[in-house]
C-alpha positions in Angstrom: 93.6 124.9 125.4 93.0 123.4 121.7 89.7 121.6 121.2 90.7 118.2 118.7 87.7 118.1 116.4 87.2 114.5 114.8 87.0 114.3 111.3 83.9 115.3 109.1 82.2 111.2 108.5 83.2 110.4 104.9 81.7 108.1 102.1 83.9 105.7 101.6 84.1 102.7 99.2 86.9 99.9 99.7 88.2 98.4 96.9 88.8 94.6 97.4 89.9 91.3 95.8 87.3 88.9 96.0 88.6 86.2 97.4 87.0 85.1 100.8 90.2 86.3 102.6 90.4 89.8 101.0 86.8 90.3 101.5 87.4 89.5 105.3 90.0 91.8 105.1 87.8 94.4 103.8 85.0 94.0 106.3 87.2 94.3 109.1 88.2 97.5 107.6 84.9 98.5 106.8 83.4 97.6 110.8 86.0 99.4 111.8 85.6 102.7 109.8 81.7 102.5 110.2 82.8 102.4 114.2 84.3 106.0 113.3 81.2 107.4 112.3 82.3 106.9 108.6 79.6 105.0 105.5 81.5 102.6 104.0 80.5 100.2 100.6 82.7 98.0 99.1 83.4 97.3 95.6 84.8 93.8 94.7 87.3 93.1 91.7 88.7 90.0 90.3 92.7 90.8 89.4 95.2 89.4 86.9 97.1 87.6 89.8 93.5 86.1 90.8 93.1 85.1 87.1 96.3 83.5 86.2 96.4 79.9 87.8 98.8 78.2 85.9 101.9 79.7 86.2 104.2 81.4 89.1 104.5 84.8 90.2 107.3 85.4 89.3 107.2 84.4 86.0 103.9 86.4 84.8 104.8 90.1 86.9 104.9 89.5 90.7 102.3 90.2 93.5 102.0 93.8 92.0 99.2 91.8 89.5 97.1 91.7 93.1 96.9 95.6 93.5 97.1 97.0 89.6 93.2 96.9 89.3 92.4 98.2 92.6 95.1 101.3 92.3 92.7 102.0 88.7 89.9 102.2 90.8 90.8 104.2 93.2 92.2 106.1 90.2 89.4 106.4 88.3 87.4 107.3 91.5 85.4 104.2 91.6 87.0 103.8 94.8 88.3 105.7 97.7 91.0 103.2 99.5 92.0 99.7 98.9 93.1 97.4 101.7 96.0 94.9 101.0 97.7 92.1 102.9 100.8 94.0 102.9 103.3 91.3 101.7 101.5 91.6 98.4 101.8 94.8 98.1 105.0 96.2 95.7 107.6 98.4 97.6 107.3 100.9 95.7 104.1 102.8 94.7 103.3 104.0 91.1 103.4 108.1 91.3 100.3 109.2 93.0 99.5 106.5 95.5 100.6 106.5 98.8 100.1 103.7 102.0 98.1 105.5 104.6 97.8 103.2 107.2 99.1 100.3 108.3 97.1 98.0 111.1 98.2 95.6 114.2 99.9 92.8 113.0 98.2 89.2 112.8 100.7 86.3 113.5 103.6 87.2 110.6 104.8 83.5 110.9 104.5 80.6 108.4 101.9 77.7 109.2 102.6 73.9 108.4 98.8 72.2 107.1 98.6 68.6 107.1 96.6 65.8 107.7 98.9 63.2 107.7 102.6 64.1 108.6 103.2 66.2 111.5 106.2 68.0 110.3 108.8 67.8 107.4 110.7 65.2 109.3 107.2 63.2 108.9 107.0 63.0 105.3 106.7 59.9 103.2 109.4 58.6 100.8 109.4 60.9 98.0 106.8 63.2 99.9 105.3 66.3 98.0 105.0 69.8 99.4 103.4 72.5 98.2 104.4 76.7 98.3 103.6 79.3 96.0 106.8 80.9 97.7 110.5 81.4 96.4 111.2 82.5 100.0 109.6 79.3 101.6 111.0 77.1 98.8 114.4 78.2 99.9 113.5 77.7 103.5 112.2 74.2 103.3 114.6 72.9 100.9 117.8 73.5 103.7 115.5 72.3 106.2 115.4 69.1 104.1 119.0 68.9 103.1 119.2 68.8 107.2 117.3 66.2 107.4 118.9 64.4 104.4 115.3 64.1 102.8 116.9 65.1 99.2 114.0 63.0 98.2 110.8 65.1 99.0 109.7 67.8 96.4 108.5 70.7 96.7 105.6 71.9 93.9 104.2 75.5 92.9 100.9 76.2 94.7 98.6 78.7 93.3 95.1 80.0 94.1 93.4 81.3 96.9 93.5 80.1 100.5 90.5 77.9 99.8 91.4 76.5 96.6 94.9 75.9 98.0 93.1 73.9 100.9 90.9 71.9 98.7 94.4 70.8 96.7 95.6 69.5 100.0 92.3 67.6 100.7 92.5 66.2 97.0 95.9 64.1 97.6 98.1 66.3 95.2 100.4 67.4 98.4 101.1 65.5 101.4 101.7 68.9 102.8 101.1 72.8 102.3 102.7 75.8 104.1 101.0 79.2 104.3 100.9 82.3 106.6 99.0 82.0 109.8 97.6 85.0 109.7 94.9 83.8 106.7 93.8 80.6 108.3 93.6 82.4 111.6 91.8 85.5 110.1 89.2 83.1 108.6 88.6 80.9 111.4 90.3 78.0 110.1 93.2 77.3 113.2 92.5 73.7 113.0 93.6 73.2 110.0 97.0 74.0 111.2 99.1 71.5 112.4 102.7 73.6 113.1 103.8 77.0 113.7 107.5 77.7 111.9 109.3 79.7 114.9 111.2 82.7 112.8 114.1 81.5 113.0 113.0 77.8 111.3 111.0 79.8 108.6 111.7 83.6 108.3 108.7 85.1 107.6 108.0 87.6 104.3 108.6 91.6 104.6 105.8 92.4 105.9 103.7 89.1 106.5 100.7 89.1 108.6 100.0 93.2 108.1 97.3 94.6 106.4 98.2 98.1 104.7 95.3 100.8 103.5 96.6 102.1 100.1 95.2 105.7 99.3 95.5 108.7 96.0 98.5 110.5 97.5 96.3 113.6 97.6 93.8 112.4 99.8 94.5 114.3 103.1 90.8 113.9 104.4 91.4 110.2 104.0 94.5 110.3 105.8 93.0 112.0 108.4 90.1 109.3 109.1 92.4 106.3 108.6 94.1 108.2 111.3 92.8 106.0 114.5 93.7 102.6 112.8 97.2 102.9 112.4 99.2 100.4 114.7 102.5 102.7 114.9 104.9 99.3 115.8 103.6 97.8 113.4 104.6 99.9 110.9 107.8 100.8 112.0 108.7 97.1 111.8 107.3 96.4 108.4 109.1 99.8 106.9 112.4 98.3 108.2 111.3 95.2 106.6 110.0 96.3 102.9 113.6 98.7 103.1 115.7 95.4 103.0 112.8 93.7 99.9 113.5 97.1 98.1 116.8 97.5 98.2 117.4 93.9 97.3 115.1 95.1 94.2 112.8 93.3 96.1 109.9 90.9 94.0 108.4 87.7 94.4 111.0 86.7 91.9 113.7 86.7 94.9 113.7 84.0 97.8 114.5 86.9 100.5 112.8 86.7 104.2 112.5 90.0 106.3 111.4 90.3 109.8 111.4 92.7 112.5 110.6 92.2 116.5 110.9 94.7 119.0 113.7 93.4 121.6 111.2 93.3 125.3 114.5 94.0 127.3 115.6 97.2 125.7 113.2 99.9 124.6 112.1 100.8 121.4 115.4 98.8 119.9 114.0 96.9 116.7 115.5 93.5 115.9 115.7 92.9 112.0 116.7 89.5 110.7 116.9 88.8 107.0 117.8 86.0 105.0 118.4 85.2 101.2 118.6 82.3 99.1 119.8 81.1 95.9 117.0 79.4 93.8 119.1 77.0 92.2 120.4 75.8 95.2 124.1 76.8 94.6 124.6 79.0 97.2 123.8 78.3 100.6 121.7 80.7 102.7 122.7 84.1 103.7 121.6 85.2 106.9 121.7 88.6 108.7 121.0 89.9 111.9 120.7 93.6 113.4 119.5 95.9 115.7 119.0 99.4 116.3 117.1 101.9 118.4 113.7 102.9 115.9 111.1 105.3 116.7 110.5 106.8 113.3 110.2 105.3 109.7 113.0 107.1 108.6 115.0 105.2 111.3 113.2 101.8 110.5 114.4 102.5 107.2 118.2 103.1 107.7 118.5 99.6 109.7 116.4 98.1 106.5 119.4 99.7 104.4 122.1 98.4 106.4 120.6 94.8 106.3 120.6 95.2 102.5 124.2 96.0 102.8 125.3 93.3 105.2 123.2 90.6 103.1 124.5 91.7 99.8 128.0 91.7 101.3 127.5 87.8 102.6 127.2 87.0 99.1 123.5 87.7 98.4 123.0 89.1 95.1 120.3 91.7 94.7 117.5 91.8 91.7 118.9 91.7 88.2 122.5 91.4 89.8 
């Protein structure tokens, strides 16, 4: 009979955004490997996408300016791992990075946060709502064309979760959407006053999941990351971040992906996609299938053939 030995306890420092979510995000890690045996530090950074306030993502680089300064670190050794809510995190990896673990899923869906109006329908005449999010501005705008509410706008909304908060409080939105997951990560459920259900508001490939990036030749890391990997979880957000990257997938695309296990039929993965038209041209493009998963590689092949079926409803992939 073969004795499992745990792993040797490491030194390990976290590289982290500073903001008051990442650094929650990071301590969670951290409680958790210290549970393991394991000394953990952490090192904070402040990154491009933190810095640059004033213009969207998509038009200064995409999410990948939240990770570049933390991949140096952990190049440069000043850092061993750096933990990442997942939607920001590009589909693909530079060369010699690799995600090593992917953790349970918070709530993946969006959150409406407003003071005043209880839902869209709610809104004022000539109301103003506020996304940082192609994907949600997409979203909300057909919502409104529903309602007939052609007259509400929707405005860029940059900065942290606080700072995107304190906007709100300030008058310069009547509303805000963002991901559940923050506000509930941070203690701040009240402020929510609606859940999107999926199929009102697809979530983002791979919303709500927090992903440990690694050097790709870190086996010993691997190994002690080990015990938090959620295996569901990660199965659905591979099938998910397959349809983002084979759309050529960037915040610079309005394109939801999410994936739920079906409760009546075993390890059969659900994947609904959708993809919109920025300029409000083309109506949505929604997908819909399902296959039996129980490996990435098998995550990823229904990720592919969502790509397929989306691109072949008229959705046009990055830089087509």
């Amino acid at each position: 009979m073969s004795i499992s030995i745990p792993p040797a306890p490491l030194d390990i420092t976290i590289a982290t955004r500073e903001s008051r979510l990442a650094l929650w995000q990071a301590e969670h890690v951290k409680a958790l490997l210290q549970s393991l045996g394991h000394r953990v530090t952490l090192l904070g950074m402040t990154t491009q996408g933190d810095q640059i306030l004033d213009r969207s993502l998509s038009k200064v680089g995409g999410k990948g300016l939240f990770v570049k300064e933390l991949e140096v670190a952990l190049q440069e050794r000043r850092a061993d791992i750096a933990v990442h809510s997942l939607k920001d995190v590009p589909m693909d990896l530079p060369d010699g990075f690799a995600l090593a673990c992917v953790m349970e899923r918070e709530d993946p869906r969006d959150a409406w946060v407003s003071a005043t109006c209880a839902s869209l329908a709610d809104l004022p005449r000539d109301g103003v709502v506020g996304t940082s999010s192609l994907r949600r501005l997409v979203l909300l705008r057909e919502a409104l064309d529903r309602l007939g509410r052609q007259d509400v706008r929707i405005e860029p909304l940059r900065g942290n979760l606080d700072t995107r908060l304190r906007k709100l409080d300030e008058g310069q939105y009547h509303a805000i959407v963002l991901a559940a997951a923050g506000l509930k990560r941070l203690g701040l459920s009240s402020r929510i006053r609606g859940i999107f259900d999926p199929e009102q508001s697809l979530p983002a490939a791979g919303q709500g999941a927090l992903g440990i990036e690694i050097r790709s030749d870190r086996t010993d890391l691997m190994q002690a990351l080990a015990p938090l990997v959620h295996m569901p979880t990660w199965l659905r957000v591979a099938a998910e971040r397959t349809v983002s990257r084979a759309m050529g997938g960037s915040c610079s695309m309005p394109l939801a992906a999410y994936a739920r296990w079906d409760a009546e039929a075993p390890q059969t993965l659900r994947l609904d996609a959708a993809w919109g038209d920025p300029e409000g041209r083309l109506a949505v493009v929604r997908v819909q299938e399902q296959a039996r998963v129980e490996t990435l590689e098998q995550a990823e092949s229904l990720g592919h053939r969502v790509a397929q079926a989306l691109r072949a409803g008229g959705a046009r992939a990055a830089g087509g």
